[in-house]
C-alpha positions in Angstrom: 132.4 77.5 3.0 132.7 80.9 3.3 135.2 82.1 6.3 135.4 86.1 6.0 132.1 88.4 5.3 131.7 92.4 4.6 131.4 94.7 7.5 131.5 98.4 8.4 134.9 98.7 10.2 135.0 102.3 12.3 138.4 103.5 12.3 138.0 106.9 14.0 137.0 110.4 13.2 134.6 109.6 9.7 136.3 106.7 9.1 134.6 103.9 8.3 136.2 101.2 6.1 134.3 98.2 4.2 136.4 95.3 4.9 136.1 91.4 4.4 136.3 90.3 8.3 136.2 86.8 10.0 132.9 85.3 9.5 131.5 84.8 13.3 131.1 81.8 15.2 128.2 80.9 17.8 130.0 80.1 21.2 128.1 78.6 23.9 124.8 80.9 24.2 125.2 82.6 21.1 123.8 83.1 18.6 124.9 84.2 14.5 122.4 86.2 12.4 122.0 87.1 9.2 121.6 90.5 8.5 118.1 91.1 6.9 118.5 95.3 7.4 120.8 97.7 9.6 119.2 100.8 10.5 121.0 104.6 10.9 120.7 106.4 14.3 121.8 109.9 15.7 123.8 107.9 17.7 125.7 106.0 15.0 126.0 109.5 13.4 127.7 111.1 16.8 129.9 108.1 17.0 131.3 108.7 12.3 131.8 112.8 14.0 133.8 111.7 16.7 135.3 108.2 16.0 134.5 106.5 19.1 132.0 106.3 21.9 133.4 106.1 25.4 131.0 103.6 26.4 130.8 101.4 23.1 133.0 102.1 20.6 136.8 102.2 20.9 138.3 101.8 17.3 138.9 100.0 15.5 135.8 98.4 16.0 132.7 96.5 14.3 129.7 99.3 14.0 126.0 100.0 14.1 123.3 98.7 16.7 120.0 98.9 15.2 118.9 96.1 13.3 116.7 92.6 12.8 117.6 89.2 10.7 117.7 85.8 10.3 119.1 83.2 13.3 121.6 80.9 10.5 123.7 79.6 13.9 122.9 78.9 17.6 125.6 77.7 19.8 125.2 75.1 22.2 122.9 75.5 24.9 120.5 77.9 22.9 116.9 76.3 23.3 114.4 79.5 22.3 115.7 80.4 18.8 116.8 77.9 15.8 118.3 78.4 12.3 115.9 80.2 10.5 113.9 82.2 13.4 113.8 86.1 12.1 114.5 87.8 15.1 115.6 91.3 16.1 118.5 91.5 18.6 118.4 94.6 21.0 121.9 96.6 20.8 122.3 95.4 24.8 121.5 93.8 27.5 121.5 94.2 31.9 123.4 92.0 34.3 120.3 91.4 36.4 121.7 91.2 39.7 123.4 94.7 40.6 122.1 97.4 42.9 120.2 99.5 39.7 119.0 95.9 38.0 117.7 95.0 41.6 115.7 98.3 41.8 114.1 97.8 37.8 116.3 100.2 36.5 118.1 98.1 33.6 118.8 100.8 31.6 121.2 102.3 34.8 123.0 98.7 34.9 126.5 98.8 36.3 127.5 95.9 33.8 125.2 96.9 30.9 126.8 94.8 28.2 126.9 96.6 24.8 127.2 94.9 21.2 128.1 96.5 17.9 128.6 95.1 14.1 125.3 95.6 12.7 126.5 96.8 9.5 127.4 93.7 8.3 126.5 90.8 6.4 126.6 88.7 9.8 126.4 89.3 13.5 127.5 87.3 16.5 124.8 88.6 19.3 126.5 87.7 23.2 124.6 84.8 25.3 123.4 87.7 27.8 121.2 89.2 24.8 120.4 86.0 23.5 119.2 85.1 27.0 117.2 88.7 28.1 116.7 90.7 24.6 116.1 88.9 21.6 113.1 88.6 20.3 111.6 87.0 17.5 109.5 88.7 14.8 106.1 87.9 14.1 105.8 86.5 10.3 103.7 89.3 9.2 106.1 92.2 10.7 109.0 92.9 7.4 112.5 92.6 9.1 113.6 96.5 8.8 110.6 97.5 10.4 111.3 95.3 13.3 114.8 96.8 13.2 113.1 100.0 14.6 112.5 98.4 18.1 115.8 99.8 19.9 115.1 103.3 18.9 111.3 103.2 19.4 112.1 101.6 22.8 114.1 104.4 23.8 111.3 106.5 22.7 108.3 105.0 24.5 111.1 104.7 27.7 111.4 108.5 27.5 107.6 109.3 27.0 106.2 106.9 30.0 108.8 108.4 32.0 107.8 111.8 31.4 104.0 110.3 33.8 101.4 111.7 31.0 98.1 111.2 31.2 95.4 110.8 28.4 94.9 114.3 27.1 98.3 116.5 28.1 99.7 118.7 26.2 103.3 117.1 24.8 105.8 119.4 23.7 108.5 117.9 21.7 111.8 119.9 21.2 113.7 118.2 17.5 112.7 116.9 14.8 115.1 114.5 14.5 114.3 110.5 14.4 113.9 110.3 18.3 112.2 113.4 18.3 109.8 112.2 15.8 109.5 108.7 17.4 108.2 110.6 21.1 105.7 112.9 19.0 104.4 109.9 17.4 104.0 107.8 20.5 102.1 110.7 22.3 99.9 110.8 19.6 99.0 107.4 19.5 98.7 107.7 23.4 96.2 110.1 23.4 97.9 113.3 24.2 97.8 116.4 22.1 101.0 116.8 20.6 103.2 120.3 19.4 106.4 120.0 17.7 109.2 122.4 17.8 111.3 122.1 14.6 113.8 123.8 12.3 113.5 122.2 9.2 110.7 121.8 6.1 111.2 118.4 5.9 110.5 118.1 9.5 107.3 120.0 9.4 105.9 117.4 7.1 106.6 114.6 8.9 105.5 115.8 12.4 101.9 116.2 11.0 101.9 112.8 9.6 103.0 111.5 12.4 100.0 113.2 14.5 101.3 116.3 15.5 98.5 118.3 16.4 100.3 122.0 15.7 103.7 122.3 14.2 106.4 125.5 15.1 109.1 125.6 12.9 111.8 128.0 14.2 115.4 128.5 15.2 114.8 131.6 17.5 114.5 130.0 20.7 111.9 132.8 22.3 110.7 132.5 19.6 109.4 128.6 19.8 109.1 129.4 23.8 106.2 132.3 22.9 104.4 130.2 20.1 104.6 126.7 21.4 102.7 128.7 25.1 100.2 130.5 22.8 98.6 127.1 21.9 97.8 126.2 25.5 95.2 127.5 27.2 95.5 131.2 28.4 99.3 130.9 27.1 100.1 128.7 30.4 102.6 126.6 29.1 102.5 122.4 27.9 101.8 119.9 30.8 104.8 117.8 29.3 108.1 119.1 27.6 110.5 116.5 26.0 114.3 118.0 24.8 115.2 115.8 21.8 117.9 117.7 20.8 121.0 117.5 23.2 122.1 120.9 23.1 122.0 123.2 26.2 120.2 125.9 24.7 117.2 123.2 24.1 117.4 122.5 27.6 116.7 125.6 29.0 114.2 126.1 26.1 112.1 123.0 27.7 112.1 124.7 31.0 110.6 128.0 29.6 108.0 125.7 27.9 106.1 123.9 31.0 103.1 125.0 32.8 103.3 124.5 36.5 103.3 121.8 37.5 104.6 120.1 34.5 107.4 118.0 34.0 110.2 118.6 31.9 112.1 115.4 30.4 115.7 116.1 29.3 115.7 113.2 26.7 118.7 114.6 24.5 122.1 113.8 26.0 124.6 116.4 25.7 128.5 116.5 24.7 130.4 115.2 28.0 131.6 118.3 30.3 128.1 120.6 29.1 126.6 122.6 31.8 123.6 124.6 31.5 121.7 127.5 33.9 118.3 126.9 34.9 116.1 129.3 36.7 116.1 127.9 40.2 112.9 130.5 41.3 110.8 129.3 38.4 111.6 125.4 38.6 110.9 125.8 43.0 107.8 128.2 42.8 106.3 126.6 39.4 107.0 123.2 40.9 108.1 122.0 37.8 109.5 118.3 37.8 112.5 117.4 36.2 113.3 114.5 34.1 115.9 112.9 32.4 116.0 109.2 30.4 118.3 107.2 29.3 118.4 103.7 27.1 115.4 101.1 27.6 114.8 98.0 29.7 113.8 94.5 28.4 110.4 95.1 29.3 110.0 98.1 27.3 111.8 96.9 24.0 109.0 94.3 24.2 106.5 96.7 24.4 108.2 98.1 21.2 107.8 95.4 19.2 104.2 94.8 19.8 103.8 98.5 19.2 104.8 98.1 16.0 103.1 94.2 15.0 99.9 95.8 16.3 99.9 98.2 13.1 99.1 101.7 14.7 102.6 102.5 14.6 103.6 104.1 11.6 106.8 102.0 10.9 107.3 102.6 6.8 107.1 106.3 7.9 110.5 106.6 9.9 112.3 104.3 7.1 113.1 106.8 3.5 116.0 105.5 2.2 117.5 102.6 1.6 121.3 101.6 0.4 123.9 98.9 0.2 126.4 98.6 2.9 129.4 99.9 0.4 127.2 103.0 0.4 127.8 103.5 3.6 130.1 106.0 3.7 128.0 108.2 1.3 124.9 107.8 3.6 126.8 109.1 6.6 128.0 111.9 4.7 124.7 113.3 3.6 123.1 112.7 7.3 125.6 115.0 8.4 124.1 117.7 5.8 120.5 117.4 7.5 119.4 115.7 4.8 115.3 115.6 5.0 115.8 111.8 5.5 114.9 109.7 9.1 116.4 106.8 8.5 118.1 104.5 5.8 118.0 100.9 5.8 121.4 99.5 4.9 121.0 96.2 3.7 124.0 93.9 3.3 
């Protein structure tokens, strides 16, 4: 038998290696699956730039979190899955018993356990995600589709936290894959939906995706004076959602908001960013503001049935598709801006 597979090994600053690795083992509560696709993310993307993440990442390290396979190993004590269950395996998973986990704020968990190495031909997923956030894939629902629950939950976490109701007005600032996934779950909730973009590519897929008006711009005023001329007598979107995680989107998502609306500040910024906010328009507008972070059990749940139950355009977010020695190559052209969402790097 085989005792080394193919991985993606990060070694820092857009350097990733493809290197035969020690095949994993199932310990106690574990479980080893098969790779059936690996999915890019803006995170991934952040982490090639900069060569580590503070929180995940320290080099040299397995990489990549989004993805769904096949169960070939369960270790000892494993009762819910068994060789051959296709199941997707959230990217983490809460303690369950600290002061934020005690208050049903998972995502906020002081021992939020992390795990990497989805770009791989194998993956050894930790008994604490085994135990809370696996889940297995219904028969009809393909495998990189399925992949999309980690991102989508972050999506759906940062759009029910924003409080809409049936009918707002949702502004989303980026056109990126999150930004995309947000527009497209306020569409499908009922809300009226505006994009703020920069790119053509973009344009096209926020109106399949159920934009209901489209402003492609990089002039900020700009966005801010044509995004509140589509509301009603130019007073501003109920909901604004920053997708971006740049300061000057920020303050963009401020200017956008009627009052009385809630601003979400989805996009995370570079560590150390600061930005100015105008304190007499936030008080007297009594604007609320948000900010999300990550998703809970409970929502990635509510991500997978979102995308079994069909509405959600799954094929839509996935337009590429590669080998894991192209890995490199993929990253490369994501940094360009490339019109694509995501590629599915299959092992």
């Amino acid at each position: 038998m085989a005792t080394t597979m193919k991985a993606a090994v990060l070694h820092g600053r857009e350097d990733i290696r493809i290197e035969r690795v020690p095949l994993p083992e199932a310990a106690p509560g574990e479980l080893v699956v098969s790779v059936g696709a690996a999915l890019t993310c803006g995170t991934d993307l952040k982490v090639f730039r900069r060569g580590y993440h503070a929180r995940m990442i320290v080099p040299p390290a397995l990489f990549g979190h989004e993805l769904a396979g096949t169960v070939v190993q369960a270790g000892e004590g494993v009762v819910d899955f068994v060789p051959g269950d296709r199941v997707v395996a959230l990217n983490s998973a809460p303690c369950g018993h600290c002061y934020f986990c005690e208050r049903a704020q998972e995502n906020l968990c002081d021992d939020l356990l992390f795990n990497n190495g989805a770009y791989a031909e194998f993956i050894r997923i930790p008994a604490r995600i085994v135990a809370k956030n696996t889940l297995k894939v219904p028969d009809h629902v393909p495998l990189e589709h399925a992949a999309l629950t980690e991102p989508l939950a972050c999506a759906v976490h940062g759009f029910e936290d924003s409080r809409p109701r049936s009918g707002d007005t949702v502004a989303v600032i980026g056109g990126g894959p999150l930004g995309l996934m947000i527009l497209h779950v306020a569409a499908l909730a009922g809300c009226q939906t505006i994009a703020i973009v920069k790119h053509d590519g973009q344009v096209e897929a926020a109106r399949q995706l159920g934009a209901s008006h489209v402003v492609q711009t990089s002039s900020i005023r700009k966005a801010i004076s044509e995004t509140r001329a589509l509301t009603e007598k130019g007073r501003g979107v109920d909901i604004a959602i920053e997708a971006v995680g740049v300061p000057e989107a920020w303050q963009e998502a401020v200017e956008l908001v009627r009052k009385g609306g809630t601003v979400n500040f989805f996009g995370g910024c570079a560590v150390g960013t600061h930005v100015t906010l105008d304190t007499n328009r936030i008080h007297y507008s009594d604007i609320t503001l948000r900010a999300t972070f990550h998703h809970t059990p409970a929502i990635c749940r509510k991500a997978l049935e979102l995308i079994a139950g069909g509405r959600f355009q799954a094929s839509a977010f996935i337009t590429g598709h590669a080998h894991l020695y192209e890995l490199n190559r993929v990253f490369e052209k994501l940094m360009k801006r490339s019109s694509e969402i995501k590629t599915a790097i299959v092992p």
